[in-house]
N, C-alpha and C positions, 0 to 999 in steps of 0.2 A: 200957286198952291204950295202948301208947306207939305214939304216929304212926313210922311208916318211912317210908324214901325210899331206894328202888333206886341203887350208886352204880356206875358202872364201873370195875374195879380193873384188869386186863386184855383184853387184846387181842389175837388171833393170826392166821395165816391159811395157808393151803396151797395150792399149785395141780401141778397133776399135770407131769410132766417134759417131756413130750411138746407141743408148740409147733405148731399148724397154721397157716401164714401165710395171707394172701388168695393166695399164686403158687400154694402146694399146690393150692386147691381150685380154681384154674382145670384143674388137671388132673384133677377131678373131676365137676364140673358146669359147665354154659354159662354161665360169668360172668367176670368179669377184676376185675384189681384196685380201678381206675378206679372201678368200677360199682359195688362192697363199699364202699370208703373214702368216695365222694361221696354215699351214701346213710345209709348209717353211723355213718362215723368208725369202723368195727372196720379193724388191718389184723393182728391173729393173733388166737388164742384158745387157751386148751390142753384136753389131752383127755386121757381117764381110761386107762391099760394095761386092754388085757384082764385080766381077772379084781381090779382096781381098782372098788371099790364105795364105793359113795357114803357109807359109814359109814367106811370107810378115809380119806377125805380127811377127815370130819367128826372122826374122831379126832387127825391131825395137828395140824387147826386148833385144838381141845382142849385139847390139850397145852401148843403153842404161846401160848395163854392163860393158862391156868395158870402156865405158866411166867412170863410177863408180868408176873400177878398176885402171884407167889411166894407161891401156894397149894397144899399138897397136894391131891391128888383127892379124897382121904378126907375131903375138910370143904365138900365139893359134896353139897348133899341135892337137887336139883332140874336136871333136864338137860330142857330145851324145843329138840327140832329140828325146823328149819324147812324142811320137804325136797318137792318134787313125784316124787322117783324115789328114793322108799326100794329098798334092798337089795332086798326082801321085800314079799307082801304082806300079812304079820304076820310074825312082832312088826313094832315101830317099829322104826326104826334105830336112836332112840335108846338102848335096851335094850343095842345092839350095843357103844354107845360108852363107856354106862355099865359094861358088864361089861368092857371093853379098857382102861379107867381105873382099874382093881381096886374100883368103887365099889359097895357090895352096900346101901346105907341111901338111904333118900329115895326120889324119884321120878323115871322117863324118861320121855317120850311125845313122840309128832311131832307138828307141825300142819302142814296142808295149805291156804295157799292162794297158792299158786305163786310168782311173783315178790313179792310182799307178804309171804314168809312168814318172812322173818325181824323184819318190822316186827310182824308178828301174833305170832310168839314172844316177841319182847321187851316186848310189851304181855302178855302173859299172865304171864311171869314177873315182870314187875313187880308185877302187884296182887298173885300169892302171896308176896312176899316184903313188899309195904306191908303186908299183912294179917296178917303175923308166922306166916305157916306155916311158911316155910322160910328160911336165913338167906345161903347161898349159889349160887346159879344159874349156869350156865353154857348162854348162849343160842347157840347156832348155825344158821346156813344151810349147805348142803350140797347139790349138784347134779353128777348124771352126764347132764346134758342130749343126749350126744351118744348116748347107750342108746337115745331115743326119736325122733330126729329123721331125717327121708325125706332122704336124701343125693342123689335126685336133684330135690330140691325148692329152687331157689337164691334163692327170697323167705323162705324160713328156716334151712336149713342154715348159710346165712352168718354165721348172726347170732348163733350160739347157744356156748357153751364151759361147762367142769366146773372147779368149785372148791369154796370151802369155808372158810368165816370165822366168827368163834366171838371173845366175850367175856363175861368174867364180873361177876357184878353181885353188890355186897353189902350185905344191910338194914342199912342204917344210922339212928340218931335223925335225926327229921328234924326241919333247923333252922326258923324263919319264913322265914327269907329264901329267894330263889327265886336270890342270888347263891351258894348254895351248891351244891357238887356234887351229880347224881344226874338219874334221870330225872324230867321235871319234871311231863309231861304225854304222854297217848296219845291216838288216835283212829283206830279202824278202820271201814271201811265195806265193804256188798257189795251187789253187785244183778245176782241171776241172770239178770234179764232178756238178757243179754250170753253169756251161756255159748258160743255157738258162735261167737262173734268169737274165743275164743281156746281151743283145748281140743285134745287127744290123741284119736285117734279108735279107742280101745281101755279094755279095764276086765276086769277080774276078772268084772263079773256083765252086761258085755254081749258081748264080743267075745271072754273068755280069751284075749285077747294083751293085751300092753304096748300096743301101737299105736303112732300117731306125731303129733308135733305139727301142727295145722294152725291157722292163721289169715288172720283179714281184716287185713291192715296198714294200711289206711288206718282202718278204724273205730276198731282198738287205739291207734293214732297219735291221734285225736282223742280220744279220753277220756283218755289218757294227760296230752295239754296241759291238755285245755280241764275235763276232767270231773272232778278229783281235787281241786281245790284247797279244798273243803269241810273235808277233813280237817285239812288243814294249818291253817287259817282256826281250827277248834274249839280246837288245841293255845296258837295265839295267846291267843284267847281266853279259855282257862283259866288263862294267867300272863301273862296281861297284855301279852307280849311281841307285837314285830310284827316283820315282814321286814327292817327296817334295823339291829335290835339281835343279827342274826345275823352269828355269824362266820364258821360253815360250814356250807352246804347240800351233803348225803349224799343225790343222788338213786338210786333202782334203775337201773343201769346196760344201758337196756333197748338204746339209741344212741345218739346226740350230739345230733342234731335232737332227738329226746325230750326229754334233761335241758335243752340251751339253748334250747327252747320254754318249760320249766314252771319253769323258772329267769326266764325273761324275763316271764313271766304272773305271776309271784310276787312281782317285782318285786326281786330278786334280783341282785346286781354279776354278771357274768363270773368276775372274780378269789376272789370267794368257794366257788365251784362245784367239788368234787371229784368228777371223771371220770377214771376207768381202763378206761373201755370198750376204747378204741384199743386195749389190750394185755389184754385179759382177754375182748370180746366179752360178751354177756349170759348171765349164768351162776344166772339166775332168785334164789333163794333165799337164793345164798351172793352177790351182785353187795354191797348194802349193806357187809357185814362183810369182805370183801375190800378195797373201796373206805376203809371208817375203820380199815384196818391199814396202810395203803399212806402215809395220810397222819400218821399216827402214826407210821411209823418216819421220815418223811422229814421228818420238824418243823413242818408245818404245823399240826394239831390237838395244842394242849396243853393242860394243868390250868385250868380257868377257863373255854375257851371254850364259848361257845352252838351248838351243835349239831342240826342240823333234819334229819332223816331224813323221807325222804317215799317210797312205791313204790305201783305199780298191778301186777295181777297178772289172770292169765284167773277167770273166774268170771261177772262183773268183780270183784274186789275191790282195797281201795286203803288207805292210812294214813299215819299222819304220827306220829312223837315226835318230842319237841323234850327234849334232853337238854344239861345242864352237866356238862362235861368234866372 
C-alpha cells in the first residue's frame, strides 16, 4: 500500500450575525467591561439566532471550504465533526451536514471531546485518510455554546461565543521529506480523573435536560498552561521538529492569559501566536478552525508554513498536530 499524508486544500469559517459586546452583558449580569477584558482579553463574542443550529453554522463553514478548496461536495467521502452541542441527541450533526452538501457516499460522524474536539477530529481523519480508506475529508468544529451556558453565571457566560470552522484535507503520496505539505503528526491525550473541573451539569441519561456549563477556572487555567504540553512535546518528537522551527502557533482560543501562558511554557515568540479570542470569545470546538481562517485570509499563514495546533478541553482532554501549510 502506498504511504499517504493528509494535505490541507481548504479552509472556511462562519460566525453567526449577532455580535454581544462585554457593554451588552453588563446589562445582563454583575460584571463590566474592565473585569471581562483584564481577565480575558474577550471584548465580544457572537451568538446563534433562535432556531440557528449548530449544524447550520457547520454547513456554512463547509461550504466556505470547499469553496476554498475548489472541491465539489460530491468528492467528499468522510465528514468528522467536532461538536459538544450537536443539534440532536442522535443522529450526529454531521449526518445534518452531510445531507445539506447533496453528499449521499462515504461517511459522517461527530466526535465529542469539547474544546479539543476539533484537534481530535483532524487526528482521526487523518489516520482514515493515511490508511487509504477515504480520499477526501472535510473536518469541522461547530458550537452553539450559548444553548448551554447559565446567563446569570458571570465566571462563564463571559467567556463563551458560537461559530464554526471547517477544512478540507486531501490523501495524498506521501513524500520522505517532512518539508512537504500535509499533516505531519498527531497526539491526543485524556484523563478523566478531571471531569468535574469542567463539564455541563445535564445528559440524556442523567438529568433529561441539556443542562449548563460549570467549571473550576483556576484548575482549568492550570492544566491548560502547565498540564498539556506532553502532547505537543510527542508531535515534536515524531518529526523531529521543535518550538523555534515553528512559524505558527494555532492555540484553542479558551482566553489570552491561557494562550500567552502555554505560548510562553512552550517556549513560543509573541509574534508567532494567532489569537482571535478578543473578537470571537471561546467558541470550544470551532475556536482552532475559526482562528487558521482568520489568519489565512489575512496573509499571515501561507503554503510552506510549520503550523502547531495544540487545545485542552473538559474531560480533561488535550492535543497537538503539527501540520505544513
Amino acid at each position: 500500500m502506498t504511504t499517504k499524508r493528509s494535505v490541507v486544500v481548504g479552509c472556511g469559517s462562519y460566525l453567526p450575525s449577532r455580535v454581544l459586546t462585554n457593554a451588552d452583558l453588563v446589562d445582563m449580569v454583575d460584571t463590566s467591561d474592565a473585569w471581562i477584558a483584564q481577565r480575558t482579553g474577550i471584548t465580544e463574542r457572537h451568538i446563534a439566532a433562535p432556531g440557528e443550529l449548530t449544524s447550520d453554522l457547520a454547513l456554512h463553514a463547509a461550504r466556505a471550504a470547499l469553496d476554498a478548496a475548489a472541491l465539489d461536495p460530491k468528492e467528499i467521502d468522510l465528514i468528522v465533526l467536532g461538536t459538544a452541542t450537536p443539534d440532536n441527541t442522535f443522529p450526529a450533526s454531521a449526518v445534518t451536514v452531510q445531507a445539506g452538501l447533496g453528499i449521499t457516499q462515504g461517511v459522517a460522524f461527530d466526535v465529542q471531546a469539547v474544546c479539543s474536539g476539533f484537534v481530535f477530529a483532524l487526528a482521526t481523519a487523518d489516520n482514515f485518510l493515511k490508511n487509504g480508506a477515504f480520499k477526501h475529508a472535510l473536518v469541522i468544529g461547530a458550537e452553539t455554546f450559548s444553548r448551554i451556558l447559565d446567563w446569570k453565571d458571570r465566571t462563564t457566560c463571559v467567556l463563551f461565543g458560537d461559530g464554526a470552522g471547517a477544512i478540507v484535507l486531501r490523501a495524498e503520496p506521501a513524500p520522505n521529506s517532512q518539508n512537504s505539505r500535509g499533516v505531519l503528526a498527531t497526539s491526543l491525550r485524556s484523563d478523566g480523573r478531571y471531569k468535574d473541573k469542567l463539564y455541563v451539569d445535564g445528559g440524556p441519561s442523567s438529568t433529561g435536560t441539556a443542562g449548563h456549563l460549570r467549571m473550576e477556572g483556576r484548575d482549568v487555567f492550570r492544566h491548560a498552561v502547565a498540564g498539556t504540553g506532553d502532547a505537543v512535546e510527542s508531535v515534536f518528537g515524531a518529526t523531529g521538529y521543535a518550538a523555534g522551527d515553528v512559524d505558527w502557533f494555532v492555540p484553542h482560543q479558551a482566553n489570552q492569559r491561557i494562550i500567552d501562558g502555554a505560548a510562553n511554557r512552550l517556549g513560543i515568540a509573541p509574534e508567532k501566536v494567532i489569537s482571535t479570542v478578543e473578537r470571537h470569545g471561546n467558541t470550544s470546538a470551532a475556536s482552532i478552525p475559526l482562528a487558521l481562517d482568520a489568519a489565512i485570509l489575512d496573509g499571515r499563514i501561507k503554503p510552506g508554513d510549520l503550523v502547531l495546533l495544540q487545545a485542552v478541553g473538559g474531560g480533561f482532554t488535550w492535543g497537538a498536530a503539527l501540520v505544513r501549510w
